[in-house]
PLY file of the C-alpha trace (Angstrom):
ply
format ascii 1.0
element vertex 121
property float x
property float y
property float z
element edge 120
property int vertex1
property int vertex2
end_header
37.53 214.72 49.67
37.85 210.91 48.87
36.92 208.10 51.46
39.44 207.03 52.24
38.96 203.45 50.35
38.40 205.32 47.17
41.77 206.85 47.77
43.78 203.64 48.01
41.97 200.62 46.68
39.06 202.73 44.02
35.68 202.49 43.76
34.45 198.80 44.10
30.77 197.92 44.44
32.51 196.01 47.80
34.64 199.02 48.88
31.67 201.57 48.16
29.66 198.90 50.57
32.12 198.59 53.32
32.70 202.19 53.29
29.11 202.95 54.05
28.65 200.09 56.69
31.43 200.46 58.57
31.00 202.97 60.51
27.07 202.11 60.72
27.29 199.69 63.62
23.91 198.24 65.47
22.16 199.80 62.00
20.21 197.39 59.37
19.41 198.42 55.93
16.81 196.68 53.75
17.89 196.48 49.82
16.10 199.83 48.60
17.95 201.97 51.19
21.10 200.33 50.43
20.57 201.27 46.77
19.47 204.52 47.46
22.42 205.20 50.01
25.21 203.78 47.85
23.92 204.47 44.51
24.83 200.63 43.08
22.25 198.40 41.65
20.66 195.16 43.72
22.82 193.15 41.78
26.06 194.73 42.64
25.32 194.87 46.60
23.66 191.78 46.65
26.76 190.06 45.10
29.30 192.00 47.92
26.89 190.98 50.55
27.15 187.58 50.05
30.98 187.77 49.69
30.56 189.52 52.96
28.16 187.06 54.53
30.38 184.12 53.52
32.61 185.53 55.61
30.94 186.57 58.67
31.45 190.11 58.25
27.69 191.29 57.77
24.38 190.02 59.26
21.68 189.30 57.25
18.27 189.03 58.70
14.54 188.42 57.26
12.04 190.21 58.28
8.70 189.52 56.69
9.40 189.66 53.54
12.15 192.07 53.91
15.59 190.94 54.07
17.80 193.39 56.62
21.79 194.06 56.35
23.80 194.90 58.80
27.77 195.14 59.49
28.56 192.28 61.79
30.78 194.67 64.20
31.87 190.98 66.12
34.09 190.11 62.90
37.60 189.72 63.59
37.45 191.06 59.76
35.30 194.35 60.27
37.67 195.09 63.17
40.79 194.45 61.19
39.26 196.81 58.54
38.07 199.68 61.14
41.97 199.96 62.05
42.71 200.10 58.39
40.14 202.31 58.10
41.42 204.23 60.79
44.99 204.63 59.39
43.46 205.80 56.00
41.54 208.35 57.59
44.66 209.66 59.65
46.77 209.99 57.13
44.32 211.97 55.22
44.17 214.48 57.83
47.26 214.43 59.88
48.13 212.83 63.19
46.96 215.66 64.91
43.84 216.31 63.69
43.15 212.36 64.23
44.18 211.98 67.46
41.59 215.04 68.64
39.10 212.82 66.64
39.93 209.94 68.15
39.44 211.53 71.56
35.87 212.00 71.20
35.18 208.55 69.94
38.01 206.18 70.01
36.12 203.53 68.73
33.94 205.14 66.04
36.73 207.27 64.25
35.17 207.18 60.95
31.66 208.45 62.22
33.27 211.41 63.96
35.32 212.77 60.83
33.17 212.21 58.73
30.99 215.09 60.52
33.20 217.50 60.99
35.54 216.62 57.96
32.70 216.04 55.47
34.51 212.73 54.65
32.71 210.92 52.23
29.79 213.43 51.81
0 1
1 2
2 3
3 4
4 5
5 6
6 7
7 8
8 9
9 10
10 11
11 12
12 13
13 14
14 15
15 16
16 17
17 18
18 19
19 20
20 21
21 22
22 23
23 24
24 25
25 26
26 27
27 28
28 29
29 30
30 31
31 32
32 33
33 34
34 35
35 36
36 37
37 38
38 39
39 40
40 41
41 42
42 43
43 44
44 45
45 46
46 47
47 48
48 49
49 50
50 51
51 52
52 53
53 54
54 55
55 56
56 57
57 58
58 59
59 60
60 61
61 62
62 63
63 64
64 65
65 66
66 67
67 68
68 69
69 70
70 71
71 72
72 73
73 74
74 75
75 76
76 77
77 78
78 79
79 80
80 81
81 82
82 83
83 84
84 85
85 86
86 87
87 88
88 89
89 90
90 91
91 92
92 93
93 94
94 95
95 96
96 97
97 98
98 99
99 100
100 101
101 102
102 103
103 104
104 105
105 106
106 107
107 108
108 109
109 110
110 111
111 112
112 113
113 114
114 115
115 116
116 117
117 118
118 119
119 120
């Protein structure tokens, strides 16, 4: 099955990104596990990240000499995109379906289906 960016708007470096992130809130990824994860090269995410960090929808932290991403789950953006998100996903599998999703996490919609959906996997 698609993600449900793939499905409407293809497969961008930044949808690829946001599709992995979003649902990944209070989680920080250094560069290799970001490359590993999403299978793009540090070019590619570092160039979406800073589109992202320009506009306040990720954090980026140093630590050491390690330099930590993470979605910025405060972003009027990332929560305008976690409803989109949200509407892809339900009409993927049916109001239904979505709603009993959505009553187990109403917040988190995209972690839940994608374990019992295999969204994205």
């Amino acid at each position: 099955m698609n993600q449900p960016f793939e499905g409407l708007l293809g497969d961008t470096s930044e949808a690829r990104l946001l599709q992995f992130l979003l649902p990944m809130y209070g989680i920080e990824f250094d560069m290799a596990e970001l490359t590993e994860e999403i299978r793009l090269t540090r070019q590619s995410i570092s160039k979406a990240m800073k589109k992202f960090s320009d506009r306040g929808m990720v954090k980026i932290r140093k630590e050491g000499r390690t330099w930590l991403y993470s979605i910025n789950e405060e972003s009027p953006l990332v929560k305008r995109l976690e409803d989109f998100d949200n509407s892809l996903i339900e009409s993927m599998v049916g109001p239904a379906e979505f709603k009993k999703i959505q009553k187990a996490d109403s917040k988190h919609v995209r972690t839940i289906i994608t374990k019992i959906e295999g969204v994205g996997k």
